[in-house]
C-alpha positions in Angstrom: 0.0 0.0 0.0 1.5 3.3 -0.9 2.2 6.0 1.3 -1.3 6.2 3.6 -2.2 9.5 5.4 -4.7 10.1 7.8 -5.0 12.0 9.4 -7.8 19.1 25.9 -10.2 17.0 28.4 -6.9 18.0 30.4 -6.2 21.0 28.1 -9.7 21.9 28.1 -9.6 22.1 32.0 -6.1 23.2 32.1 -3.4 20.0 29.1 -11.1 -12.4 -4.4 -10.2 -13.7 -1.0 -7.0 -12.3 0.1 -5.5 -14.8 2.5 -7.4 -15.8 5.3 -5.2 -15.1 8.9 -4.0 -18.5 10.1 -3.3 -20.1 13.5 -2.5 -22.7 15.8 -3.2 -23.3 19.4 -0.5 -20.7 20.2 0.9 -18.9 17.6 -1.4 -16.5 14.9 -0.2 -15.0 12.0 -1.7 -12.3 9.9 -1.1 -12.7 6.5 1.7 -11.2 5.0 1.7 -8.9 1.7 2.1 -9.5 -1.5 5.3 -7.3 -2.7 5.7 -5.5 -6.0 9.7 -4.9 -6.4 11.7 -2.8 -9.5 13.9 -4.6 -11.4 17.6 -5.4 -8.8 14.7 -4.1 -5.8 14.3 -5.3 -2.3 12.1 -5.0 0.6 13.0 -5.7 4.5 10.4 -5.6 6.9 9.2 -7.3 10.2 7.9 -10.9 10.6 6.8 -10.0 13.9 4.1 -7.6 12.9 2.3 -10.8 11.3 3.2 -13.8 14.0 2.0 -13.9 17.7 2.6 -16.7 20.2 0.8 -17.1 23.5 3.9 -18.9 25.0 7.2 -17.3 24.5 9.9 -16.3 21.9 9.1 -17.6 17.9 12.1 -18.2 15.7 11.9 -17.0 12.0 12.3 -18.7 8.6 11.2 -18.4 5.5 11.9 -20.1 1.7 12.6 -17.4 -1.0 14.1 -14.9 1.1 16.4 -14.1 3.7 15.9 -13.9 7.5 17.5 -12.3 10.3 16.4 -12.4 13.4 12.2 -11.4 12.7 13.5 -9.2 9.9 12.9 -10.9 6.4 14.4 -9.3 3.2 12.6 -9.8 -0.1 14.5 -9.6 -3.7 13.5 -12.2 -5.9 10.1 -12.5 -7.7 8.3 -15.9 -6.8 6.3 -17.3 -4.3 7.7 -17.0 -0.6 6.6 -18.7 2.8 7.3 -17.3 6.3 7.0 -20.0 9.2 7.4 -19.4 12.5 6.3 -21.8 15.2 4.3 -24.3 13.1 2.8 -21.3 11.2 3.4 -20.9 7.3 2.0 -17.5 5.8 2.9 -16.0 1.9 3.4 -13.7 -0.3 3.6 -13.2 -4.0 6.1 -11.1 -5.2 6.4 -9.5 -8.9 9.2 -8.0 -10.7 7.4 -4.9 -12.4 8.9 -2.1 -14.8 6.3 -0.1 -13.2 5.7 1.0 -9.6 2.3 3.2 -8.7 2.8 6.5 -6.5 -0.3 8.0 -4.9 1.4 11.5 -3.5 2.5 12.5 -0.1 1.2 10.7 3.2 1.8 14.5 5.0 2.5 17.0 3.1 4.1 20.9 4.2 1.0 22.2 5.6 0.2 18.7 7.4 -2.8 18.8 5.7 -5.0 15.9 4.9 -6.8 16.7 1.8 -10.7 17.7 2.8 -13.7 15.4 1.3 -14.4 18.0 -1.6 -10.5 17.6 -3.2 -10.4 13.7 -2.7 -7.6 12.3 -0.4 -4.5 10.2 -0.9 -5.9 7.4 1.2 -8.6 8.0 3.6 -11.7 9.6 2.0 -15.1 10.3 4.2 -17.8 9.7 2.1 -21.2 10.4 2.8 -23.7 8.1 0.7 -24.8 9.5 -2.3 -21.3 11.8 -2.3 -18.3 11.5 -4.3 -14.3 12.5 -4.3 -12.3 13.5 -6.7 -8.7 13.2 -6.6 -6.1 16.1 -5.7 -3.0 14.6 -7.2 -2.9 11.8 -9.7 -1.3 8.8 -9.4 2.1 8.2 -10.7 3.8 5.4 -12.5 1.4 4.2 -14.5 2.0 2.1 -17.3 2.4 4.5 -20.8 -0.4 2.2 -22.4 -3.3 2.4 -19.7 -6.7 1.7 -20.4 -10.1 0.2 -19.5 -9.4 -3.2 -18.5 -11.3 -5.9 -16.2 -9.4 -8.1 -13.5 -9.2 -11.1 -16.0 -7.9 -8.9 -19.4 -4.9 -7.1 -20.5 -2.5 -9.6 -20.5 -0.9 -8.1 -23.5 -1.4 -4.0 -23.9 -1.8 -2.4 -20.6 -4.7 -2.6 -18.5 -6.4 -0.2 -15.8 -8.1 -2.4 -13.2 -10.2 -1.6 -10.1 -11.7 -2.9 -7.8 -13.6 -3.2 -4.0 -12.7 -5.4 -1.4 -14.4 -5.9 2.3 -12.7 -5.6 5.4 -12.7 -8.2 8.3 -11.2 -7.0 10.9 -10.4 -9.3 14.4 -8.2 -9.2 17.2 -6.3 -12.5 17.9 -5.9 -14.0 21.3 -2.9 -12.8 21.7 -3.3 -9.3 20.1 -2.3 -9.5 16.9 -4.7 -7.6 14.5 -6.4 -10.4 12.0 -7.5 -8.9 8.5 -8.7 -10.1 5.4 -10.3 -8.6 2.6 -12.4 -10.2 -0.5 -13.5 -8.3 -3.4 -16.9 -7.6 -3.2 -19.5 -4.6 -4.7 -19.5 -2.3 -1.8 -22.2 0.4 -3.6 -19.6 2.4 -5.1 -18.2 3.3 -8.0 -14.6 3.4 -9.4 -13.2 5.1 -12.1 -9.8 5.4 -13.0 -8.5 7.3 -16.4 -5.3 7.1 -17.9 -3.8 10.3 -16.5 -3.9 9.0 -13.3 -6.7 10.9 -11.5 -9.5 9.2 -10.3 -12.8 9.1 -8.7 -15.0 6.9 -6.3 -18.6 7.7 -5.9 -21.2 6.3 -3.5 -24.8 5.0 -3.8 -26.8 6.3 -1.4 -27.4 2.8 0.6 -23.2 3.2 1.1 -22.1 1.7 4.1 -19.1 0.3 6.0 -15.4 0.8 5.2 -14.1 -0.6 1.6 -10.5 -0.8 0.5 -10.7 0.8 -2.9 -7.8 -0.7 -5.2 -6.7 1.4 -8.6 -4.0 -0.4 -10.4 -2.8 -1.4 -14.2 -1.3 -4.7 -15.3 1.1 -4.7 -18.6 2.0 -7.9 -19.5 4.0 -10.0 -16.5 4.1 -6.3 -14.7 1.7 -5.3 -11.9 1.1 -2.9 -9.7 -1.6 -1.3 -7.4 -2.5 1.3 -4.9 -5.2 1.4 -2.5 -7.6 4.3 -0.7 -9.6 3.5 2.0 -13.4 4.3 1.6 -15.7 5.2 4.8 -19.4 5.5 5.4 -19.3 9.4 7.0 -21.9 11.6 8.3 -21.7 15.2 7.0 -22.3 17.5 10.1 -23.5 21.1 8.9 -20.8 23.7 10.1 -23.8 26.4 10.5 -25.6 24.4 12.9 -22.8 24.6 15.6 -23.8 26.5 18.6 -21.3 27.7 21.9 -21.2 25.6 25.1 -23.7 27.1 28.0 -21.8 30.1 29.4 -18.3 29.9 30.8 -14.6 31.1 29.8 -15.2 29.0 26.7 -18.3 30.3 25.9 -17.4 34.0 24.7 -17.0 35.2 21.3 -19.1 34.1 18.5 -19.9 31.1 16.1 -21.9 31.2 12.7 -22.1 29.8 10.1 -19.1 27.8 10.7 -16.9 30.8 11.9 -15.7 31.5 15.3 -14.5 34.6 16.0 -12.9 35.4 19.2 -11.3 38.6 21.1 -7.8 38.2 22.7 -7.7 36.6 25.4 -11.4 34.6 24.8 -11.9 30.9 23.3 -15.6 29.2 22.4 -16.2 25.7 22.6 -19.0 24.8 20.1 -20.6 21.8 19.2 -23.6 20.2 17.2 -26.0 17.2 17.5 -26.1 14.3 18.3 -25.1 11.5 16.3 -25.3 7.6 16.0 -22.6 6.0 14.6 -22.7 2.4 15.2 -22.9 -0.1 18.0 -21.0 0.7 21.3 -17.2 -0.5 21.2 -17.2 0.3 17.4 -14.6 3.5 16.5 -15.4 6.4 16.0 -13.4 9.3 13.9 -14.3 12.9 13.1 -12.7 14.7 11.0 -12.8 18.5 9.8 -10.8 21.4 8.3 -9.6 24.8 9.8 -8.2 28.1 8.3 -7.2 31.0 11.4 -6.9 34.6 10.4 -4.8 35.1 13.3 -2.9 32.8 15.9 -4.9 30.5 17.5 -5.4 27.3 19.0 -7.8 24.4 17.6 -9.1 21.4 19.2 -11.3 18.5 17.0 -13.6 16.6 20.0 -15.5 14.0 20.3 -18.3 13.4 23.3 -19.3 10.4 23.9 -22.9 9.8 24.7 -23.4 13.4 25.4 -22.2 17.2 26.8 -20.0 16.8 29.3 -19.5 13.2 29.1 -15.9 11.5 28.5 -14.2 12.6 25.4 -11.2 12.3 22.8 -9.9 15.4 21.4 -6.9 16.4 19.5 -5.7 19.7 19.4 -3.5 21.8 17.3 -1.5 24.9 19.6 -0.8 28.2 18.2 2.6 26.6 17.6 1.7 24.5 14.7 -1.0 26.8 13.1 -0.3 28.6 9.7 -2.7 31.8 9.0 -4.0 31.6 5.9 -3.6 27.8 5.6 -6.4 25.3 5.4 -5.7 22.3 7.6 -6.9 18.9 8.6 -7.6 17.7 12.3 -9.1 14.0 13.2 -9.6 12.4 16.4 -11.1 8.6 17.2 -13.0 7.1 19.9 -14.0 3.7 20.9 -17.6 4.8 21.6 -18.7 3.3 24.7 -22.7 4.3 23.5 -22.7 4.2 20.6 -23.5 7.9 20.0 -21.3 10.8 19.4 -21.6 14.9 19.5 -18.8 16.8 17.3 -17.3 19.3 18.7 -14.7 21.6 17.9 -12.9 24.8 20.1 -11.0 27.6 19.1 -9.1 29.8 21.7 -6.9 32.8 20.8 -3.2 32.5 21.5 -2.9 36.4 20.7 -5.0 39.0 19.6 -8.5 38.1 18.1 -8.8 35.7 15.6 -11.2 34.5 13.5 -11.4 30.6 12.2 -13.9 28.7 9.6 -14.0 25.4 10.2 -15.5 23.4 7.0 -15.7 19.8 5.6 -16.8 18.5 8.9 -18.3 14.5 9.4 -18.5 12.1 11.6 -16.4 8.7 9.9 -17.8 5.2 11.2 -14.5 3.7 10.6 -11.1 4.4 12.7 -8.2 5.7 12.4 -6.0 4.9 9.1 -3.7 2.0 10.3 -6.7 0.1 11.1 -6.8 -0.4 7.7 -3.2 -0.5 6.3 -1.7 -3.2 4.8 0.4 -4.0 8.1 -2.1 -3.1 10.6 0.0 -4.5 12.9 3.0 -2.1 12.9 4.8 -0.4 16.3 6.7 2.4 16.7 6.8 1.2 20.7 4.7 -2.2 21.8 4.9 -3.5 25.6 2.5 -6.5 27.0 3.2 -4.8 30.7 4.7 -7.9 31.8 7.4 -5.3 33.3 7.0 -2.0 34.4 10.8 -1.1 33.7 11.2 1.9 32.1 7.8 3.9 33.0 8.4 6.5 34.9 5.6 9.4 36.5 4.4 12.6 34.9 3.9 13.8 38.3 1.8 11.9 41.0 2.5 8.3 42.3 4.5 6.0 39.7 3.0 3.0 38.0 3.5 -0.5 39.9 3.4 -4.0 38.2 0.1 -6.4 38.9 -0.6 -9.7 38.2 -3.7 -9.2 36.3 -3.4 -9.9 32.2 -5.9 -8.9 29.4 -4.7 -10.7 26.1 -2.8 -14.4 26.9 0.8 -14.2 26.6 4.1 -16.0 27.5 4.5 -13.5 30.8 0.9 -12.4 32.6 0.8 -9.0 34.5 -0.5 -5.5 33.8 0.4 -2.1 34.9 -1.1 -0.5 38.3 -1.9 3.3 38.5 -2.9 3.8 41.8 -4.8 7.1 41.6 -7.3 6.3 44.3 -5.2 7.7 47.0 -4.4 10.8 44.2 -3.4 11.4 40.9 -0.8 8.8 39.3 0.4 8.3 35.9 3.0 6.5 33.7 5.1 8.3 30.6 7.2 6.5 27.9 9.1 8.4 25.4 8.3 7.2 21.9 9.9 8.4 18.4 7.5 8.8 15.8 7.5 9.6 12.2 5.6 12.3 9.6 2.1 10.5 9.0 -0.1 8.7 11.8 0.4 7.8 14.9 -2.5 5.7 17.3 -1.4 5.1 20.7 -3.3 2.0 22.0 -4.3 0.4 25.4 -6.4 -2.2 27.6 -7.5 -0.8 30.5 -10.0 -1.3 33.4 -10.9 0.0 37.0 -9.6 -2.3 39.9 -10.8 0.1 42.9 -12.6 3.6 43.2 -14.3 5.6 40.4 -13.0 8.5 37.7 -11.1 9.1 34.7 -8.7 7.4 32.6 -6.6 9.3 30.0 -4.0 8.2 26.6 -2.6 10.9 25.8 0.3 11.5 22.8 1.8 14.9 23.1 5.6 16.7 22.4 4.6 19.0 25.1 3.8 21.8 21.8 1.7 21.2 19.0 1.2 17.8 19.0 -1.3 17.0 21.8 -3.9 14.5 21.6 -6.0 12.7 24.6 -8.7 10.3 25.2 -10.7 10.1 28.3 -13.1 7.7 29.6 -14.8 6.5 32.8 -13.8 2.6 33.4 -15.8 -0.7 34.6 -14.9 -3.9 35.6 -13.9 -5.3 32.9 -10.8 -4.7 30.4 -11.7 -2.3 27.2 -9.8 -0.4 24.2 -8.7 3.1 24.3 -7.3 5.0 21.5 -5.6 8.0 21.5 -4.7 9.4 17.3 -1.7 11.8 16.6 -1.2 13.2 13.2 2.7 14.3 13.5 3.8 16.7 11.2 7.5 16.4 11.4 9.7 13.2 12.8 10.5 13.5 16.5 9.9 12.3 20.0 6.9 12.1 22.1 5.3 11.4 25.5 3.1 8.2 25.5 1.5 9.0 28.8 -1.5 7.0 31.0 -3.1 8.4 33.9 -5.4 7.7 36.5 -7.4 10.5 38.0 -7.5 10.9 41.6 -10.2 8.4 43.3 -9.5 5.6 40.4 -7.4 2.6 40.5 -6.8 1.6 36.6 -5.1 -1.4 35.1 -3.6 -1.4 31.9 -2.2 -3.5 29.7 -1.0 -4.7 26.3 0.1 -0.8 25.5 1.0 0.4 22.1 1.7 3.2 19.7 0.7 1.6 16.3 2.0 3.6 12.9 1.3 3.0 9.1 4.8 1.9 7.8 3.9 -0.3 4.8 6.4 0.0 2.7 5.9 0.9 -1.1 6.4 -2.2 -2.4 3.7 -3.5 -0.5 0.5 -4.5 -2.1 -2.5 -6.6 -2.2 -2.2 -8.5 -5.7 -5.1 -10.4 -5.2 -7.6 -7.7 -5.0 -6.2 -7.1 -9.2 -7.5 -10.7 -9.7 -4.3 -11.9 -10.3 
């Protein structure tokens, strides 16, 4: 899959059937991609973002192409199996003299592209709507044209298609995905220039994995964009929070405008998006007259319940500049309010926010071709290396959510008063979804994820816990490469567990791609 974009309540008070996944009684694998290489190309990537064992270390192998370590490397075209633990997975791999480009995953202004321009890979569409894309796609073979999944064997070929997406997690945490071509109520067209379009009937729903790609004789390649049922939310029908500091200045029409010194939270209605534990992502676009700060946010179930929010400081805003903000949820109701706030950093400032909706699909690597990558992973069976924000530091327990070779969990005793845990994680340009299991032992109040450089980037997710262990997900869109704060916290009067901790990122490489989904 080619280079795939996505996309304070702490600030806000103060902060074809592709493979099916395989497994045995203790090890799963995920099935691994199917790799598209340039002639004298390789491709090295991770075995053990598609294996999992439930009891201990797995040792590596594969036939047709080198291992080390869990880290294969791919250079010949072929068929190649990856076994680990009784396991065997593969993939097809193709020599092509062409390789499809599908633009930048972030580009200058960290702006995803909004619904009305099309986007590079994730692309809220409400039924009945359509995107167009922004840049066209690169690479494609000199000869395209219309072609089916069966023709073109000879002259080039275009070829689209739509494949379903079934989505589980394993026993022992691995993400288990497979996809089959199916209709989906959309419709693709790709031209020869490389631009394209997708278009939805208005009974669209669910998210599809939209596949353009061209085949030229033995050559093949695709690219794929991810589509999502959305609901559009109407800018204009925003209204301010009931009064408060947040509640001066003014909102219209989809413009806040605020003195110096003032900030407005507004939000709209209410809106169902699915079953409770499904995600939840909104996303919407900003342009600031003047320095300020903007926060996308997601209530769950109602005002004033727990949230998710993402917020972009003064730091990271560009006047002038229309930008992209998303945030996810695991909705615990199953119904969401959209919410957005705008506070100025300086003098006053006005900011129209546009191209809003409500996306009942999650956050970008959910979908990639290795859903399962890290940019830091720990099963808690250690608490070595967390150390507190502030507050009482974290403590190892025995308790375990998924099975694994070690059991225990991580202990934030807040009921005495506040404690937390913070890691230091290095993340790249693109998305970034930190990940947890968590669930109150003792007392009653708020959990937080947070990701956050202590600047611009700063994005949290807050919810009240029971008894028993459930998903939060915190989404970061980082501009630039750096370093951040993966922190957990337990508000004072709760005792949380949490477990199985992770800050998933989309690194599929550019040779990656889903070969079956072209028929072939």
């Amino acid at each position: 899959m080619r280079k795939m974009p996505v996309l304070t309540m702490v600030c806000l008070m103060a902060f074809g059937l592709l493979a099916m996944p395989v497994h045995s009684a203790t090890v799963e694998a995920n099935d691994t991609p199917d790799i598209v290489l340039s002639s004298g190309g390789s491709v090295s990537f991770d075995l053990a973002d598609f294996f999992a064992s439930t009891e201990g270390e797995l040792t590596y192998s594969a036939v047709g192409a080198a291992v080390e370590g869990s880290v294969a490397t791919v250079d010949t075209e072929g068929t190649v199996t990856f076994s680990a633990g009784g396991v065997d997975v593969e993939s097809t791999v193709v020599v092509s003299d062409f390789v499809i480009g599908n633009g930048p995953a972030v580009d200058d202004n960290n702006r995803i592209v909004g619904q009305n321009g099309g986007n590079v890979f994730y692309n809220a569409l409400v039924p009945g709507g359509v995107v167009n894309s922004a840049v066209n796609l690169s690479g494609l073979p000199a000869a395209g044209g219309a072609g089916t999944p069966t023709g073109g064997t000879g002259a080039a070929a275009l070829v689209t298609s739509v494949a379903s997406i079934d989505m589980a997690v394993g026993g022992s945490g691995l993400r288990m995905v497979s996809r089959s071509v199916a209709d989906g109520g959309l419709d693709v067209a790709l031209n020869a220039d490389g631009s394209y379009s997708v278009s939805a009937g208005a009974d669209f729903a669910g998210a599809w994995l939209v596949t353009l790609g061209a085949t030229s004789g033995a050559s093949a390649d695709a690219v794929h964009l991810l589509a999502a049922e959305a609901v559009a939310v109407d800018a204009a029908s925003f209204g301010n929070m009931p009064a408060g500091a947040l509640a001066a200045g003014t909102v219209a029409g989809g413009q806040v405008t605020v003195a110096a010194g003032q900030g407005s939270l507004a939000y709209g209605a209410a809106i169902e998006a699915g079953a409770p534990g499904d995600v939840v992502t909104l996303v919407l676009d900003y342009n600031a007259t003047a320095d300020a700060s903007v926060a996308a946010i997601l209530f769950d179930g109602g005002l004033g319940s727990v949230l998710a929010f993402a917020n972009v400081s003064g730091a990271n805003l560009e006047t002038g500049t229309t930008k992209s903000l998303s945030v996810s949820v695991v909705a615990s109701t199953g119904t969401v309010v959209p919410a957005f706030q705008v506070a100025s950093t300086g003098g006053a400032a006005s900011v129209t926010i546009s191209n809003i909706a409500v996306v009942k699909a999650g956050p970008v690597v959910d979908y990639a071709l290795n859903a399962n990558a890290t940019a830091f992973a720990s099963d808690l069976a250690s608490v070595d290396g967390w150390g507190p924000l502030d507050g009482s530091a974290p403590v190892a327990d025995g308790d375990n959510n998924f099975a694994a070779a070690t059991a225990g969990c991580m202990k934030l005793a807040g009921a005495a008063g506040l404690s937390n845990a913070l890691m230091t994680v290095s993340l790249e340009a693109g998305s970034a979804v930190a990940e947890c299991y968590a669930k109150a032992a003792a007392g009653e109040g708020v959990f937080a994820l947070a990701l956050t450089d202590g600047g611009a980037l700063n994005s949290n997710t807050f919810v009240a816990l029971g008894a028993d262990w459930q998903k939060v997900v915190c989404v970061a869109t980082p501009s630039v490469a750096g370093a951040a704060y993966l922190v957990a916290q337990a508000a004072p009067g709760l005792d949380a567990l949490v477990d199985d901790i992770c800050v998933r990122v989309v690194d599929d490489k550019a040779e990656f791609a889903d070969l079956s989904l072209l028929g072939l």
